[in-house]
Structures are given as C-alpha cells and as structure tokens.
C-alpha positions as CSV (number, residue, x, y, z in Angstrom):
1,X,26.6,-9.0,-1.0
2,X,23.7,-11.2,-1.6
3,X,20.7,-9.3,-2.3
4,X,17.2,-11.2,-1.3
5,X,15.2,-12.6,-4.5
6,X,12.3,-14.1,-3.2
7,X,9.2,-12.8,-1.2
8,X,6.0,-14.8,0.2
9,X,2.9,-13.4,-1.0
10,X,-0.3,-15.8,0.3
11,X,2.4,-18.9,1.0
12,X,3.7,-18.7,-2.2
13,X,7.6,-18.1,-3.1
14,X,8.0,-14.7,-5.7
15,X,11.6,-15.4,-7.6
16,X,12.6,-11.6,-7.6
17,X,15.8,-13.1,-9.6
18,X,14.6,-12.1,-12.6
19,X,12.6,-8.4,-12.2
20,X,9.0,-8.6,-12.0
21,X,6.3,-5.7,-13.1
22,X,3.5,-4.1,-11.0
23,X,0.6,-2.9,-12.8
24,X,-1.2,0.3,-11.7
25,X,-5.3,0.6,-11.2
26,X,-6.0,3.9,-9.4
27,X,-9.8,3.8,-8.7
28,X,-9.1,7.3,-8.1
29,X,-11.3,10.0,-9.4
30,X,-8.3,12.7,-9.4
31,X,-4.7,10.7,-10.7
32,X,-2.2,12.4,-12.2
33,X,-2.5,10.0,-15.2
34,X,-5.7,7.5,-15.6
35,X,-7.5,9.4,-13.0
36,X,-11.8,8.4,-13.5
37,X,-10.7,5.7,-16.2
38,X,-11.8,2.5,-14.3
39,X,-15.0,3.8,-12.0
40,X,-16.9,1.1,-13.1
41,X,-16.8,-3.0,-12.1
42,X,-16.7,-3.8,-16.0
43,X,-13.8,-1.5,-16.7
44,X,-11.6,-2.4,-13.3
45,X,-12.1,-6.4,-14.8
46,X,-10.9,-5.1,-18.3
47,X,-8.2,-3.4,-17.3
48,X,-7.1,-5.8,-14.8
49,X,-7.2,-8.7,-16.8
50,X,-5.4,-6.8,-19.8
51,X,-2.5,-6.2,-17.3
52,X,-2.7,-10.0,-15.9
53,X,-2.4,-11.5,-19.6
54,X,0.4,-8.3,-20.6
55,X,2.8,-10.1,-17.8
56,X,2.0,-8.5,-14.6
57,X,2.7,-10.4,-11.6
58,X,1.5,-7.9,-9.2
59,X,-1.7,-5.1,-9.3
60,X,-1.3,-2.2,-7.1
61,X,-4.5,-0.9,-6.7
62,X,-4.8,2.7,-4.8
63,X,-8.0,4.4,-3.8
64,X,-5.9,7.7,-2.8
65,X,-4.6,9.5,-4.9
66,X,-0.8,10.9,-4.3
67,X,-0.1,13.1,-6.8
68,X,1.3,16.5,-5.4
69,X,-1.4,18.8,-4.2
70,X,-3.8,16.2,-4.2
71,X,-7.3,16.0,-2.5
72,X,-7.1,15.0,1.4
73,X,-9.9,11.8,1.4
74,X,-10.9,10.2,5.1
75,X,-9.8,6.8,6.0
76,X,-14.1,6.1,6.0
77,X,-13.9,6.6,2.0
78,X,-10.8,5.1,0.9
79,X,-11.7,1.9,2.5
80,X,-15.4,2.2,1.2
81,X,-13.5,2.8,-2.3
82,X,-11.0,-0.1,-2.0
83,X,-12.1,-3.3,-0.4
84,X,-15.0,-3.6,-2.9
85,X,-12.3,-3.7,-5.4
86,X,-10.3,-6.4,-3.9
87,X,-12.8,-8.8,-3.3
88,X,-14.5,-8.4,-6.9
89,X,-10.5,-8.9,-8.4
90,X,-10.3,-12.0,-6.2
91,X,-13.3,-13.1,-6.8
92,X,-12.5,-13.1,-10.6
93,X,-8.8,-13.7,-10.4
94,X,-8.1,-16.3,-7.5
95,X,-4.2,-16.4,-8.1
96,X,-4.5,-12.8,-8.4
97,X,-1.6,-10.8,-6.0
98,X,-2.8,-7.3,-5.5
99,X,-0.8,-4.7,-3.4
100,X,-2.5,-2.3,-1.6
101,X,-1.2,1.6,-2.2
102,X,-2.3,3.0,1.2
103,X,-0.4,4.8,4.1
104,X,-3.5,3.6,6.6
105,X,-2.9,0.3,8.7
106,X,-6.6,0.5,9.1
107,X,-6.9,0.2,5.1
108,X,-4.0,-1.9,4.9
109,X,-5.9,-4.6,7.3
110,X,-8.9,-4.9,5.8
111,X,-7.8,-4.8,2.5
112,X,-5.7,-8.2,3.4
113,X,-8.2,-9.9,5.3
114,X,-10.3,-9.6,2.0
115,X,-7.6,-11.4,-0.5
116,X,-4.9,-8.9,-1.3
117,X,-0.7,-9.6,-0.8
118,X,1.0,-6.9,0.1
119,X,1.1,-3.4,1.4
120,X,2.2,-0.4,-0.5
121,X,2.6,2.9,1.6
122,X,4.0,5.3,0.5
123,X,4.7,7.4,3.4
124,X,7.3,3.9,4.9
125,X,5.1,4.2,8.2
126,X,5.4,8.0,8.7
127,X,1.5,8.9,8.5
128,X,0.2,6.3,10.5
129,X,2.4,5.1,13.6
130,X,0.2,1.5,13.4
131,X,1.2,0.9,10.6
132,X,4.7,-1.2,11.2
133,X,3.0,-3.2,14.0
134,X,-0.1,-4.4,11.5
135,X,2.3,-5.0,8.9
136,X,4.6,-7.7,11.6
137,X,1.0,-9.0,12.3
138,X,-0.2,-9.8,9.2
139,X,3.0,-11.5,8.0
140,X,3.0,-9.8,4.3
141,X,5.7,-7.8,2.5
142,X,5.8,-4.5,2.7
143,X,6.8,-2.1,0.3
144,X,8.5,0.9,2.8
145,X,9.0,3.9,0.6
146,X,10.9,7.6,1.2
147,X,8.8,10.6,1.0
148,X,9.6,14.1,2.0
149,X,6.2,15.6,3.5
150,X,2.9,14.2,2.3
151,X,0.8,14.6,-0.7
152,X,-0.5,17.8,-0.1
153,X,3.0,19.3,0.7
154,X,5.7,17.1,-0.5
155,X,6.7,19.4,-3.8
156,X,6.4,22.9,-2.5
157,X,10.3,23.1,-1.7
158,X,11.5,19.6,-1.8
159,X,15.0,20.5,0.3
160,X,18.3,17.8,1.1
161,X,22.5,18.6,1.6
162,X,22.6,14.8,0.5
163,X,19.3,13.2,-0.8
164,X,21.0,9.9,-1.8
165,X,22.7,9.5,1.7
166,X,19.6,10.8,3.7
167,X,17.0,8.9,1.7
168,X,19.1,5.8,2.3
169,X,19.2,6.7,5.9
170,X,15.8,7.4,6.2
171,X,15.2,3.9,4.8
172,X,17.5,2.0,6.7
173,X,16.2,3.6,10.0
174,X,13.0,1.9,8.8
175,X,13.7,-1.5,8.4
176,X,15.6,-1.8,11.4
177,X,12.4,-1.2,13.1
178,X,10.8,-3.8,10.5
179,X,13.5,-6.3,11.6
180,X,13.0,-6.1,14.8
181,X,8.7,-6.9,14.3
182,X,9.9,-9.6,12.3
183,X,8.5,-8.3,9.0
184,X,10.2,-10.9,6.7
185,X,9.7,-9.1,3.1
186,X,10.5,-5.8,2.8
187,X,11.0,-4.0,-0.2
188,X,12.8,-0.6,-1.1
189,X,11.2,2.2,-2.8
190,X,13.5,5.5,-2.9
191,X,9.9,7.6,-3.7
192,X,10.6,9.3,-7.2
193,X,8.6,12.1,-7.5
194,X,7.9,12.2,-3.5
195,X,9.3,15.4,-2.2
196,X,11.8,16.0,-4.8
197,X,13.1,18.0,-7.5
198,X,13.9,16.9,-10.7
199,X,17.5,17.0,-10.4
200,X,16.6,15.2,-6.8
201,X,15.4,12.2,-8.9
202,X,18.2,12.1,-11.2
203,X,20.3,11.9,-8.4
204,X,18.6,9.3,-6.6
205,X,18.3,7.2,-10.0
206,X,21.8,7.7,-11.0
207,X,23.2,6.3,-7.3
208,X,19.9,3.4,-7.2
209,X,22.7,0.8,-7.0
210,X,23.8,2.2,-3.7
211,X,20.6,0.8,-2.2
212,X,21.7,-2.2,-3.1
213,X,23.9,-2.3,0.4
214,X,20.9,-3.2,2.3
215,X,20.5,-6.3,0.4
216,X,16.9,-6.0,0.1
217,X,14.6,-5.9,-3.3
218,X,14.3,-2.5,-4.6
219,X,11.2,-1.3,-6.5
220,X,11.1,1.4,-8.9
221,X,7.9,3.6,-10.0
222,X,8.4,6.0,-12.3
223,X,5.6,5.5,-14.5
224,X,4.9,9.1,-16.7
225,X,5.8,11.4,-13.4
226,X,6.6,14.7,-13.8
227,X,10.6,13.8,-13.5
228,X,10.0,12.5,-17.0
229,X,7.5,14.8,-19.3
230,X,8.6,18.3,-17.1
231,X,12.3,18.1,-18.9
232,X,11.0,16.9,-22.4
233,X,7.9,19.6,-22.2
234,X,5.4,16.8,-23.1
235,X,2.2,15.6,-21.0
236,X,1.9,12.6,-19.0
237,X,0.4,10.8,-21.9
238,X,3.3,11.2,-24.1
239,X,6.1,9.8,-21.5
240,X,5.4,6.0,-22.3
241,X,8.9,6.5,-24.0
242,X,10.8,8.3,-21.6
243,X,9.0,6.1,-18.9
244,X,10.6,3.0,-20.6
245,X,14.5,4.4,-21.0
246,X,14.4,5.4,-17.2
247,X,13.1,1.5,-16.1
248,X,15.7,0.5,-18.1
249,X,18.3,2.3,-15.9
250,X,16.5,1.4,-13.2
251,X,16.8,-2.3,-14.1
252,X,20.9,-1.7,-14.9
253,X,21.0,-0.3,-11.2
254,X,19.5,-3.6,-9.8
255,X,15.5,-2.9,-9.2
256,X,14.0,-5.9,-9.2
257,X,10.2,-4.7,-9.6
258,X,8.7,-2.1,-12.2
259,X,6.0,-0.3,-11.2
260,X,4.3,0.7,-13.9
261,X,0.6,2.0,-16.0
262,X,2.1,0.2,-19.2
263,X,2.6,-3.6,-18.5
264,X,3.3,-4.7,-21.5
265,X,6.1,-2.4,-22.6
266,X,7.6,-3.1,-19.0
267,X,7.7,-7.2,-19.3
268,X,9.1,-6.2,-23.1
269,X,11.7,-4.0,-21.5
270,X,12.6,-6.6,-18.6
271,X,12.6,-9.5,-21.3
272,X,15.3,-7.7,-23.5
273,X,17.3,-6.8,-20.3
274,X,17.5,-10.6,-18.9
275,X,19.1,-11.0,-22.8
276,X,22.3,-9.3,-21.7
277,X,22.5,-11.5,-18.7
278,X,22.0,-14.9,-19.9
C-alpha cells in the first residue's frame, strides 16, 4: 500500500512524509472556540503570523461558522467576509498557503483566484453540487470531508449500523467522482464532530488507519470539540490537553495533517512523534 505524500499547492510540491499542521483563523463572529477574537486587520496579521512562525504550513481560514446549531449566513456575506482576508494575508505573507473552509464553489472560486491553495468543505460536495466540477477546474487539492446532515442539523440524532464502514464509503464514493474530474490532491477528513456521537468519534478515531486503504492523505481536526471537553466535563478552553493526546493517536493511525487552534503544541507533538520513527 503506498499512501500519497505529496500535494501541489500554487506549483509547489508539500512532502506530507512527515505530518504537517493547519492553523485555524475563524473570522467568525459565532465559533465554538475563538469566535469574535480576530475581527480586526491588526489582530488577523497577529494571529496569523504567530501561527506562521509556531510551524504552520497551512492557515485554514473559515468565514462560516460550523459549529452544531450554528447561524445559517448567505453565500453574499461569507464571501464579503472572506476574500478581504485572503488578499490582506497574501499581501502580507507571499509564500503564505491558506485553505479555504467553505462548502460554496462560488466562495471556493473567488477565494483562489485571490491567492489562497486549497479548498476545505466540509460538507465533501454534498451542499453545493458545483462544487466537484470548480474544484477539477481550478487544479487545487481538495480536502473532501464526511458529514451527517449540515450545521444546523448534523447533532440532533447523529444515527449509523456501521459509522467506520459507511463513512469510508461515503468517502470513497466521493473521490471516485474526484478521479474521474481529474482532481489530483485529495485529502481525507472522516468529520469528527460532524453528525456524530461521542462514542461515534471514538470509533472512527480508533479504526483512522482503516482509511488508510484509499492511499490518500488523511487530515485530522479535532481541535477542543465537544468529543474532547463533553467526557472530561471541562470547556473548550481547557481541552488543549486532551486535544493533544487525541492528535497524537491520530498521528499513530497515519494522519498526515493536524488541524488545529494551537500550532505550536501540534508541530511539538508531530516533532516528538517523527522521534519514534527515525
């Protein structure tokens, strides 16, 4: 089985060989986490460049926010949120490879033509049938991820007889139809925290080698959800801990990108793993 290790972000070759961390900016007023914390262009550069010098190779910025329950925003406002963003990070970080968190080709087009590398939706094509076909045009990897649902429904009674074999044939449905566009990077995300239970996720994180049969890079975002701080009654803000443990399985099981809201602790966590395989 040889897995895929590199992707082409902007014509240049991403070695996935040794696991690589996405940072989080949600320039979201209503996240589940930092929701409101970078509304401002001073405090997006801050926080960006923080997470640029703490080792992140990729920033996923999202102007939706997907937390369960969360408010329904047009496609009018996510875009006048966004593509500012982008093109003030370019602007200020030319090497810079930002992924855009959006299930809207529309988004997901303009937010490329103004700098960004990849695509991020979280719904793998599901909420917007364009999507697949803008991806194959644009030529940039795509991150196609499992949800049950969407946003506003996904955890009102999150239901499966198998959720490791149907998430990974939900997936592999998927990027069939990516191979046949001739999307070249594709990129696994089994959607912790999407329209599952707790015990769902420690399912899905307990068989994330299985996903490995597709031979395709697998990235894992598990960042202070609920899966976390719900079992250890603690908030959001107190799961940096439990957050790293998990990505540490997660890295065991073969992800090769972290998505995370703490960079540094990640590229810590996947320094001390690449130890054990030297």
């Amino acid at each position: 089985m040889k897995i895929k290790t590199s992707i082409n972000c902007k014509g240049n070759l991403i070695d996935l060989s040794t696991p690589k961390v996405m940072g989080i900016l949600n320039i979201t007023p209503d996240s589940f986490f930092d929701g409101g914390k970078y509304k401002d262009e001073k405090a997006i550069l801050l926080q960006v460049e923080k997470m640029l010098i703490d080792g992140a190779t990729f920033i996923d910025v999202g102007a939706y926010s997907s937390r369960p329950g969360a408010k329904h925003i047009s496609e009018e406002e996510e875009i006048n949120r966004i593509v500012p963003v982008v093109k003030l990070l370019v602007s200020h970080f030319p090497t810079i490879l930002i992924s855009i968190d959006t299930f809207r080709s529309k988004v997901a087009q303009k937010c490329i033509e103004a700098g960004a590398a990849l695509i991020n939706d979280i719904s793998g094509g599901d909420l917007d049938d364009k999507m697949f076909d803008v991806v194959a045009s644009l030529q940039v990897p795509y991150i196609v991820m499992h949800m049950q649902g969407n946003p506003q429904n996904m955890q009102e009674a999150p239901a499966y007889d198998n959720i490791v074999t149907e998430v990974f044939y939900e997936l592999s449905k998927k990027v069939e139809k990516l191979n046949a566009l001739h999307v070249h990077d594709v990129i696994l995300d089994v959607g912790f925290g999407f329209g599952k239970s707790v015990v769902h996720n420690y399912e899905l994180l307990k068989n994330l080698d299985y996903f490995q049969q597709m031979e395709l890079p697998v990235l894992t975002g598990v960042s202070r959800k609920s899966m976390l701080y719900k079992p250890l009654d603690i908030t959001p803000q107190e799961a940096l801990n439990a957050t790293t443990i998990v990505n540490t399985i997660a890295l065991q099981k073969g992800t090769q990108i972290l998505r995370v809201h703490d960079v540094k602790e990640a590229v810590e966590t996947v320094k001390i793993f690449g130890l054990m395989n030297n």
